[in-house]
VOGU-3710 file (C-alpha; in Angstrom, 3 decimals, decimal comma):
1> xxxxxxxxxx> 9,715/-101,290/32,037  13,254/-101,567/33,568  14,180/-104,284/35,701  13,438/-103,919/39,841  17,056/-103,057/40,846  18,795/-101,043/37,976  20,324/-98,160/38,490  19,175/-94,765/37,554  20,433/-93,530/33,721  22,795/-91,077/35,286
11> xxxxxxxxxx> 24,366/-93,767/37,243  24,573/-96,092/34,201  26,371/-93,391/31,971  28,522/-92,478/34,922  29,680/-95,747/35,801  30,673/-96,039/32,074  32,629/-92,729/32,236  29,580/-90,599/29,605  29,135/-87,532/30,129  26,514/-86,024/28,767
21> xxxxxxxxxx> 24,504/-82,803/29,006  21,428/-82,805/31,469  18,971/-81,881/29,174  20,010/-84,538/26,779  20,456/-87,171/29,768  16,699/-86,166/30,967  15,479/-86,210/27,173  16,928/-90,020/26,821  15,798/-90,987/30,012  12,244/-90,360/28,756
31> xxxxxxxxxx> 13,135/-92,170/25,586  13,863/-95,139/27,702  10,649/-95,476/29,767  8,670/-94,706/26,634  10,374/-97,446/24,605  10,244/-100,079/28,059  6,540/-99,652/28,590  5,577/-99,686/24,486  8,205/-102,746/24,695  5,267/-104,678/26,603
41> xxxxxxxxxx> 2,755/-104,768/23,835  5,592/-104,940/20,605  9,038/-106,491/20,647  10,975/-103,139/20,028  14,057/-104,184/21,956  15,763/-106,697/24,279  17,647/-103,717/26,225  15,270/-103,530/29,009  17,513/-102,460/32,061  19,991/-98,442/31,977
51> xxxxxxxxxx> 22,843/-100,395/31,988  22,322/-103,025/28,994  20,779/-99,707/27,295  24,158/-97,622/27,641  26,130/-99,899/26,811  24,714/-100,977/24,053  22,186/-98,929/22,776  23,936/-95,589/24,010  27,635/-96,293/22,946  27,066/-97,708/19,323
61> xxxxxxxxxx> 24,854/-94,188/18,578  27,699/-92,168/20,267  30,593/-93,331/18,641  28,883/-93,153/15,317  27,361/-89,639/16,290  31,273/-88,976/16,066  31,617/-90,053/12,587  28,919/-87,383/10,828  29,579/-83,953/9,981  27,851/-80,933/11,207
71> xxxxxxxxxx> 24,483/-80,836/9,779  24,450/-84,118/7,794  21,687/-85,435/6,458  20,999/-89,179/7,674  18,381/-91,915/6,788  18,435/-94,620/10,036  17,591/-97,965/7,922  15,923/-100,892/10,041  15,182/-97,866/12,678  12,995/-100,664/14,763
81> xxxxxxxxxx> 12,585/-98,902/18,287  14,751/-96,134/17,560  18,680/-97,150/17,920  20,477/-95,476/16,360  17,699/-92,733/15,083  16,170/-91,197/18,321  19,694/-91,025/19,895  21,289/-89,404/17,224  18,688/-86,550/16,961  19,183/-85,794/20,887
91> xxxxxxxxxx> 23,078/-85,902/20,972  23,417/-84,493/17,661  20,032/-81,870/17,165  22,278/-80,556/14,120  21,745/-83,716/12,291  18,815/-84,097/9,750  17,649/-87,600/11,178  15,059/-89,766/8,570  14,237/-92,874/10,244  12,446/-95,921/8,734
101> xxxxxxxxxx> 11,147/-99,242/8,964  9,454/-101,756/6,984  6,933/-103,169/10,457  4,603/-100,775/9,741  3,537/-101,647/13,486  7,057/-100,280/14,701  7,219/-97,432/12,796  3,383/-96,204/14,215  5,133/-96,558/17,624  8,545/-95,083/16,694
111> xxxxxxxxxx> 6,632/-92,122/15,369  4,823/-91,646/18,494  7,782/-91,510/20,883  9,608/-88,973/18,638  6,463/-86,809/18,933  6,354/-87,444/22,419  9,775/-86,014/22,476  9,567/-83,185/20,789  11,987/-84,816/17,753  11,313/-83,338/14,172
121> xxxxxxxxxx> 12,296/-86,697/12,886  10,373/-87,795/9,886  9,812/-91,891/9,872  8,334/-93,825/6,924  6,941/-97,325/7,008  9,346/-98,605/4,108  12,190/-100,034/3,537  15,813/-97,636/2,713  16,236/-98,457/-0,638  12,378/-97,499/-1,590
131> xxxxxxxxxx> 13,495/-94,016/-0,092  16,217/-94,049/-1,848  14,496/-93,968/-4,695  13,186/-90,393/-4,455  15,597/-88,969/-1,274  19,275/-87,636/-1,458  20,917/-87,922/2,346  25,147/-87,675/3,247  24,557/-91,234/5,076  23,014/-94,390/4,940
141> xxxxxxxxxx> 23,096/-95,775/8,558  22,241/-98,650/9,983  22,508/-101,281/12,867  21,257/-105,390/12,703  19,386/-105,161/9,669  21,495/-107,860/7,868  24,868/-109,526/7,095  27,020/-107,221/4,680  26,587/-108,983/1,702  23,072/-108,636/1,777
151> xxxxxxxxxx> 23,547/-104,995/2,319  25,691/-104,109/-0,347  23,193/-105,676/-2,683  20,456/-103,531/-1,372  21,647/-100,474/-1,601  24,259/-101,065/-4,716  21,524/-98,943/-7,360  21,441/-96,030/-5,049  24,932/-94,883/-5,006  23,455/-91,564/-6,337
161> xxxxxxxxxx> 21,809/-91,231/-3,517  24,035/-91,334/-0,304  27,863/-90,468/0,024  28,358/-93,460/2,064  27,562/-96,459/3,963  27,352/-96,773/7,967  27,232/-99,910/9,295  27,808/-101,013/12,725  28,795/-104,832/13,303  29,585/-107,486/15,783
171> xxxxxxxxxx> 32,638/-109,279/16,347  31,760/-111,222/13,441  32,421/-108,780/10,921  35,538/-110,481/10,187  33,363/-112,984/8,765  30,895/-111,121/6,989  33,587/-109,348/5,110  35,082/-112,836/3,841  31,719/-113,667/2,587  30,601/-110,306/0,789
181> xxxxxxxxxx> 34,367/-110,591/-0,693  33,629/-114,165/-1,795  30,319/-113,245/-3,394  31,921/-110,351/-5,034  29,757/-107,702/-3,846  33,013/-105,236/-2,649  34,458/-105,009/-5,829  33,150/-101,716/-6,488  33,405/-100,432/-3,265  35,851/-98,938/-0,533
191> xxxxxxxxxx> 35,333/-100,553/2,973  37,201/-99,508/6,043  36,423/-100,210/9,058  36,125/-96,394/11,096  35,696/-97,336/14,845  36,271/-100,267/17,026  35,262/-100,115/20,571  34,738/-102,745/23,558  31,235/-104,715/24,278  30,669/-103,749/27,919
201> xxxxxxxxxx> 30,984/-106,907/29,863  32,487/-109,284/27,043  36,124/-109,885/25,589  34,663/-108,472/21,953  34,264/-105,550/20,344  31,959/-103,580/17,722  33,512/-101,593/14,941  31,745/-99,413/12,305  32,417/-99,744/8,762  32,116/-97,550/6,302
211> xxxxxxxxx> 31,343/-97,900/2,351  31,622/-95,945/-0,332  32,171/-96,330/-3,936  35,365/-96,964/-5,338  36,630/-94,014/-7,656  36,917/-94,256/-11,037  40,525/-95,731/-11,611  41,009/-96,624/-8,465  42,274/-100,408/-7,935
//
């Protein structure tokens, strides 16, 4: 559960300048205490306190909720407890939201809460480029499920299957680009980076980039 001492949701996004609708702000709220008290029998997250969870949890699913187009179709890779899934499919109900995860364990629990919350929002115990295999989505999003280079391997067969790649990063990013760049994995691929916004609290930011594939011709 959260922390003796936090302050309430509302106060959270409000001292953070969010604004939100109520029924969405009541709707996350129950996300949260479902999440904190499954949290206590499976490690789902370590944003256990409002204001850790909105500026974290809540900010990186906003600012990519600003990226996707009405009515997208969206497959949350690596959904673990439900950032940026379950977010997305409250702020954005016009969103097609797939989640998945390969903990089986996680994914029993992540499809519990979304039922709990009235969320039609599919979740399969396997890994994104299994889906892939069979499913067509707009975007391919995801948050901590690896460093880039890794990613772009992944999903580098199933360009036929998504438009694009969405993937939010650290400060390090910097980094991870040098090293997908040195291992050659970009050279079919666009990357820009779509976002940047402050960590809460820190002298960093996060950024979201985005991937697609290069166009025939292109440099």
């Amino acid at each position: 559960m959260a922390f003796p001492g936090t302050p309430s949701l509302s106060d959270a996004l409000a001292k953070h300048q969010i604004d939100l609708p109520t029924d969405q702000v009541a709707r996350i709220d129950r996300y949260c205490q479902l999440l904190w008290s499954w949290n206590e029998r499976i490690n789902l997250t370590r944003h256990t306190d409002y204001d850790t969870f909105v500026t974290r949890d809540v900010v990186d699913s906003l600012e990519l909720a600003k990226l996707l187009e009405p009515g997208e179709e969206v497959l949350d890779v690596g959904s673990g407890g439900g950032v940026p899934g379950i977010l997305l499919a409250i702020v954005r109900p016009d969103l097609q939201v797939t989640m998945c995860d390969s903990v089986r364990k996680k994914v029993q629990v992540l499809a519990e809460i979304a039922t709990e919350l009235g969320l039609a929002t599919p979740v399969f115990a396997e890994r994104g480029e299994s889906l892939l295999e069979d499913m067509r989505v707009d975007s391919v999003i995801a948050r901590a499920i690896g460093p880039l280079w890794k990613v772009c391997q992944w999903f580098a067969p199933h360009w036929m299957s998504m438009r694009r790649l969405l993937l939010i990063k650290g400060p390090r990013w910097v980094d991870e680009r040098k090293e997908a760049r040195e291992r050659g994995v970009l050279r079919a691929m666009d990357l820009r980076r779509v976002a940047s916004y402050p960590m809460a609290g820190t002298a960093s930011e996060s950024v979201i980039l985005q991937l697609t594939l290069k166009k025939a011709g292109s440099d």
